[in-house]
Backbone bond lengths (Angstrom), bond angles and torsions (degrees), N, CA, C in turn:
res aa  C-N    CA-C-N  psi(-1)  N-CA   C-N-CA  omega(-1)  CA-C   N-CA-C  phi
1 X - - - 1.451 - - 1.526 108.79 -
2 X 1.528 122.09 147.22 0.718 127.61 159.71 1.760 140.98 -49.49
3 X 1.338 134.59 131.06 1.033 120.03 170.36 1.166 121.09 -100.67
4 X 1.861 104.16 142.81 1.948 96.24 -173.99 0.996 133.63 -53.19
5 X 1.058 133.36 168.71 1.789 133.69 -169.01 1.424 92.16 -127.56
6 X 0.850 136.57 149.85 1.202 141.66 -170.19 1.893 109.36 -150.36
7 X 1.151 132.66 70.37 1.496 149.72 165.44 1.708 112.06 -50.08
8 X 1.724 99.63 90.90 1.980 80.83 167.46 1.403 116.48 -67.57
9 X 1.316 133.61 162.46 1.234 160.22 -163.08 1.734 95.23 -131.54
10 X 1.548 104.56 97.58 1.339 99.26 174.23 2.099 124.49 -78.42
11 X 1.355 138.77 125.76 1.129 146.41 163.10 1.563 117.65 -0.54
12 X 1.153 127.69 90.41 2.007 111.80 -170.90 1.355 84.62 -128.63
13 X 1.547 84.77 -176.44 1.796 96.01 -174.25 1.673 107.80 -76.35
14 X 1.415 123.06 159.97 1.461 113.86 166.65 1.781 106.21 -62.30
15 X 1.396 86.38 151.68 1.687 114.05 174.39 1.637 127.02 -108.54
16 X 1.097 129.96 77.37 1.068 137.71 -171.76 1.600 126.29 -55.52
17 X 1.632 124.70 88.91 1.452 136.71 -140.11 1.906 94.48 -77.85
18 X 0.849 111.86 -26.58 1.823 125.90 -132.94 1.305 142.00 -167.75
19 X 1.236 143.59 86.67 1.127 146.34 -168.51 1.693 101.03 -123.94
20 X 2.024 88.52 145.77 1.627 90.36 174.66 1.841 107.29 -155.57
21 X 1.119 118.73 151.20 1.266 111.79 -170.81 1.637 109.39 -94.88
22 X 1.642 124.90 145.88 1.424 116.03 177.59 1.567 115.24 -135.26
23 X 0.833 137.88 -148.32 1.289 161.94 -169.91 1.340 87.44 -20.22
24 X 1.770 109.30 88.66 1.662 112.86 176.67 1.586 107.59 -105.04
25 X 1.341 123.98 128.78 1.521 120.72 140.83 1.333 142.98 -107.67
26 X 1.240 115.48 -135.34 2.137 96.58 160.24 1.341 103.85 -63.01
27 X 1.534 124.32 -68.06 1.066 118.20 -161.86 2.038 132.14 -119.80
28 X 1.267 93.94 43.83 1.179 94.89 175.48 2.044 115.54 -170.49
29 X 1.253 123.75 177.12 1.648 95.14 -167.83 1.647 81.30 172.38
30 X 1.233 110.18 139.85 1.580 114.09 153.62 1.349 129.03 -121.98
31 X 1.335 114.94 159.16 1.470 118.33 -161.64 1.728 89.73 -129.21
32 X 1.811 104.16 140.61 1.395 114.69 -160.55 1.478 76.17 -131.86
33 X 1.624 109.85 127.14 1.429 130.20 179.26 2.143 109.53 -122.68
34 X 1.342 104.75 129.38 1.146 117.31 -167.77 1.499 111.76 -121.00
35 X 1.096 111.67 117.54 1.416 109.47 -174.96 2.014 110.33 -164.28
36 X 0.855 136.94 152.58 1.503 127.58 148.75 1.152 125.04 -87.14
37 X 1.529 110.95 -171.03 1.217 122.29 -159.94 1.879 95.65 -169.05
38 X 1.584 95.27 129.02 1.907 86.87 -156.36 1.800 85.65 -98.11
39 X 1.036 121.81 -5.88 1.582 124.43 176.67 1.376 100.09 -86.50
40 X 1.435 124.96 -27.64 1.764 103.96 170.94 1.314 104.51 96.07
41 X 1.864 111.58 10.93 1.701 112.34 -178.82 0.888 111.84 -171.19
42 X 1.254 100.17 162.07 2.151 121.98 -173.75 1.117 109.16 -153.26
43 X 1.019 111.79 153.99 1.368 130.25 -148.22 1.687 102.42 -115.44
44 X 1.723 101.57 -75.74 1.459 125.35 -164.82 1.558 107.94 -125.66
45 X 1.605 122.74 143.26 1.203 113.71 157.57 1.461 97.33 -109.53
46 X 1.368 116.61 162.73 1.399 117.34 169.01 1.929 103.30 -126.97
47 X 1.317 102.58 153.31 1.925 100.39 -179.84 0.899 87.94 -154.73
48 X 1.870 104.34 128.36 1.566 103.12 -179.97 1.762 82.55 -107.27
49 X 1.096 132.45 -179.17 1.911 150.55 -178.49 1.493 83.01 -131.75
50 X 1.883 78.85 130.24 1.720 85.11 171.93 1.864 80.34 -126.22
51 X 1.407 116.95 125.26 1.448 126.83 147.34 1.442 122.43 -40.41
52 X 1.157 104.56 147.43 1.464 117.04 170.99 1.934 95.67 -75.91
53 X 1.654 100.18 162.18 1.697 101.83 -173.32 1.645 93.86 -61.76
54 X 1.457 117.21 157.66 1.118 116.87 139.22 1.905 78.24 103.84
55 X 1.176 131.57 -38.38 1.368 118.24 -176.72 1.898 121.30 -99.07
56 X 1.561 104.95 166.91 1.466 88.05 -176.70 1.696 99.94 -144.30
57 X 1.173 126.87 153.23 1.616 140.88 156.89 1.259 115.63 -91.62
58 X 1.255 119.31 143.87 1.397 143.20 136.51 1.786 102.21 -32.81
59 X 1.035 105.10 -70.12 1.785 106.34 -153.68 1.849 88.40 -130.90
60 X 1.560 104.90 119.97 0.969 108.76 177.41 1.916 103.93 -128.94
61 X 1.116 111.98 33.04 1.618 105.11 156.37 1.146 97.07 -144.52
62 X 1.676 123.29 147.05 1.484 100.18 133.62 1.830 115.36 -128.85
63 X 1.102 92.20 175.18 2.038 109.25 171.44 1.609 110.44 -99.45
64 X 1.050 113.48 121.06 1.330 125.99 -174.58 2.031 110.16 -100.94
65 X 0.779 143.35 58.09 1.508 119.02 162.64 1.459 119.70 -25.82
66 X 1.490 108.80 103.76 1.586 127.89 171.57 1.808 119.73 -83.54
67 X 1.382 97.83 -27.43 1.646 122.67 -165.95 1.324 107.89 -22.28
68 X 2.021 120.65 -60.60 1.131 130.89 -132.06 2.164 75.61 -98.29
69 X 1.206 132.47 -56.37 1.194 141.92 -168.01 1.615 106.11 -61.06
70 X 1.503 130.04 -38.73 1.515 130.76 165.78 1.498 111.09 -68.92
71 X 1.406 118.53 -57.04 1.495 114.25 -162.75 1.805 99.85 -75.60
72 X 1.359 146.05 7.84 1.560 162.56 128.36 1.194 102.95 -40.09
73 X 1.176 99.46 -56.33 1.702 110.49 -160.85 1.666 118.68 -71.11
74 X 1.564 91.67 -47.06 1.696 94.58 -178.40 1.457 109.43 -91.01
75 X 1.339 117.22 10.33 1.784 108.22 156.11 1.356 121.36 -119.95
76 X 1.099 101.22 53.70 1.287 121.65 173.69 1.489 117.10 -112.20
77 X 1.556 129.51 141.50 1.457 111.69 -178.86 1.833 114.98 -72.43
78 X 1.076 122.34 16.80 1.590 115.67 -148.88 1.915 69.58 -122.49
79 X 1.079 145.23 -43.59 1.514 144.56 -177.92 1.626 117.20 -59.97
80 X 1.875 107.21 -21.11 1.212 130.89 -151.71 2.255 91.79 -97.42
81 X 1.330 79.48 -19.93 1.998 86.03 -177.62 1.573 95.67 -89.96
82 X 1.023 135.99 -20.98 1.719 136.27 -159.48 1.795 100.81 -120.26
83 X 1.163 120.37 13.18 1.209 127.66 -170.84 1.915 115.88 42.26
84 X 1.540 101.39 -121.89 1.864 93.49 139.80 1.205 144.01 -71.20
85 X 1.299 117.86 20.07 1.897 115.89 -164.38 1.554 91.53 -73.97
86 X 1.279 111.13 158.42 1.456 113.99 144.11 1.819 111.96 -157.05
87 X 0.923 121.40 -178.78 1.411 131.56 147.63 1.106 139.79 -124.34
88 X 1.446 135.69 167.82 1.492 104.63 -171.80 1.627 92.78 -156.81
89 X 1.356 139.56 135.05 1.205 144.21 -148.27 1.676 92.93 -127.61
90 X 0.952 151.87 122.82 1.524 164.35 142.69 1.360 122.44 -74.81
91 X 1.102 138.64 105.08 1.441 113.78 167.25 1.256 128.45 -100.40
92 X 1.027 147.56 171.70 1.837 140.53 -148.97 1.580 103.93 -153.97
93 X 1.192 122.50 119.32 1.472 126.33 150.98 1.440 111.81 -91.59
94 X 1.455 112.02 152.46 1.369 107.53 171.66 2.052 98.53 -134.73
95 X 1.580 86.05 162.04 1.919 77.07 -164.01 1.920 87.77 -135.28
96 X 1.075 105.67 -177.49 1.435 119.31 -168.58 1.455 101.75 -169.76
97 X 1.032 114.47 -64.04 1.551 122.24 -169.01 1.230 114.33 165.25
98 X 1.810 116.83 -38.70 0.821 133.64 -163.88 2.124 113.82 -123.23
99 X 1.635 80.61 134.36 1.607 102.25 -160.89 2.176 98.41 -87.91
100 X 0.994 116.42 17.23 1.350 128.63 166.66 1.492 128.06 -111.24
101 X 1.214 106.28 -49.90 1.360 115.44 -177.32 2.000 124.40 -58.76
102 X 1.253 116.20 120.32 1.342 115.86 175.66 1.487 117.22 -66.15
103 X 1.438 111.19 103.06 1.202 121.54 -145.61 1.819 86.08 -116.05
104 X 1.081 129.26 -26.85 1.745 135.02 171.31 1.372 107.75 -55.55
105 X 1.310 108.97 -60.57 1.481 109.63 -175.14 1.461 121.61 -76.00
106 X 1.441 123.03 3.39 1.096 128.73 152.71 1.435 118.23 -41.43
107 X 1.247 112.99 -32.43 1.799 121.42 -155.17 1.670 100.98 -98.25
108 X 1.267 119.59 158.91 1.439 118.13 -179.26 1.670 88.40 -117.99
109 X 1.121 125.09 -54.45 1.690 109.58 -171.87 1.681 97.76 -149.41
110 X 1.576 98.25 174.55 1.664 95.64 178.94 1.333 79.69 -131.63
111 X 1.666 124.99 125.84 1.465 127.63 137.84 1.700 140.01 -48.33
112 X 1.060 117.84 88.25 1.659 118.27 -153.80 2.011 87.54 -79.57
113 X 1.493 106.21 158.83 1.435 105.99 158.53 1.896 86.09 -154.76
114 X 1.503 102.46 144.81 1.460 107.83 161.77 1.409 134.43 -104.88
115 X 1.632 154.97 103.49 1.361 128.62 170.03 1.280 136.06 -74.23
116 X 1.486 117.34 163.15 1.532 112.73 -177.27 1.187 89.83 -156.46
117 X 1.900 122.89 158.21 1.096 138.35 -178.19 1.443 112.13 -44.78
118 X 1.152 124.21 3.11 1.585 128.29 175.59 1.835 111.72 -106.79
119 X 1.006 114.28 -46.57 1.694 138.16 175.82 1.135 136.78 171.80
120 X 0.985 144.30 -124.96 1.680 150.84 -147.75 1.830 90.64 -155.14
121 X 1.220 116.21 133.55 1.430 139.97 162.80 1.856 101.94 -59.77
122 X 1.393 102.85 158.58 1.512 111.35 139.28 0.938 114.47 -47.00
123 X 1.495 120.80 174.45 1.522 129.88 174.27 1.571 94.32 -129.08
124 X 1.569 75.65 114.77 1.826 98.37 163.35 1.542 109.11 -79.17
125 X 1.356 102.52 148.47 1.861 97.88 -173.31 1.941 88.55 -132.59
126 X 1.631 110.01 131.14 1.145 122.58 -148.78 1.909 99.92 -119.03
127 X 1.055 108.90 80.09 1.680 93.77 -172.76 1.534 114.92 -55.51
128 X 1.342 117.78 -173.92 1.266 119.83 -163.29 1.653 76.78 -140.47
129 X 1.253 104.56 156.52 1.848 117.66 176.86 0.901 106.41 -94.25
């Protein structure tokens, strides 16, 4: 019989595989980001909105606290089959004043980055259609 092998997996930053945008209207839409994390945690997402030329925001980053929604997630037995995988779905309103105006398609992409007790991810950049 074989004896186990046992491979450590050293701690890196999360890696962000995938991003996609869903349930869009005038003014609101979420983006579901897929990636692991070989530490089993996250901390922060950050999304900056990049406008299309010619348009502008009020608030074009934000900081997300993930902490309480990842460390749920990775003690769970269903996290324990995907090792670090996870996904994570956000949804976004955007406001102006006005309950008509296509205020989504204002945006050309959102730059996602994730942290974990190791560092900060690449930045995945997520277009909008």
């Amino acid at each position: 019989s074989a004896a186990p092998l046992s491979v450590p997996i050293p701690r890196s930053v999360p890696k962000l595989v995938s991003g996609a945008i869903a349930n869009e209207t005038l003014n609101t839409f979420s983006v579901t980001i897929t990636g692991f994390a070989t530490s089993r945690n996250l901390r922060q997402v950050d999304v900056q909105f990049t406008p299309k030329s010619g348009q502008s925001f009020t608030t074009t980053k934000l900081t997300l606290d993930v902490t309480p929604a990842a460390t749920a997630w990775f003690q769970t037995a269903a996290s324990q089959q995907v090792g670090g995988g996870f996904q994570l779905s956000i949804p976004f309103s955007l406001q102006n004043g006005s309950t008509t105006d296509d205020l989504v398609h204002r945006l050309d992409s959102l730059s996602i980055t994730a942290t974990n007790d190791a560092g900060v991810s690449t930045q995945l950049v997520v277009p909008l259609p």
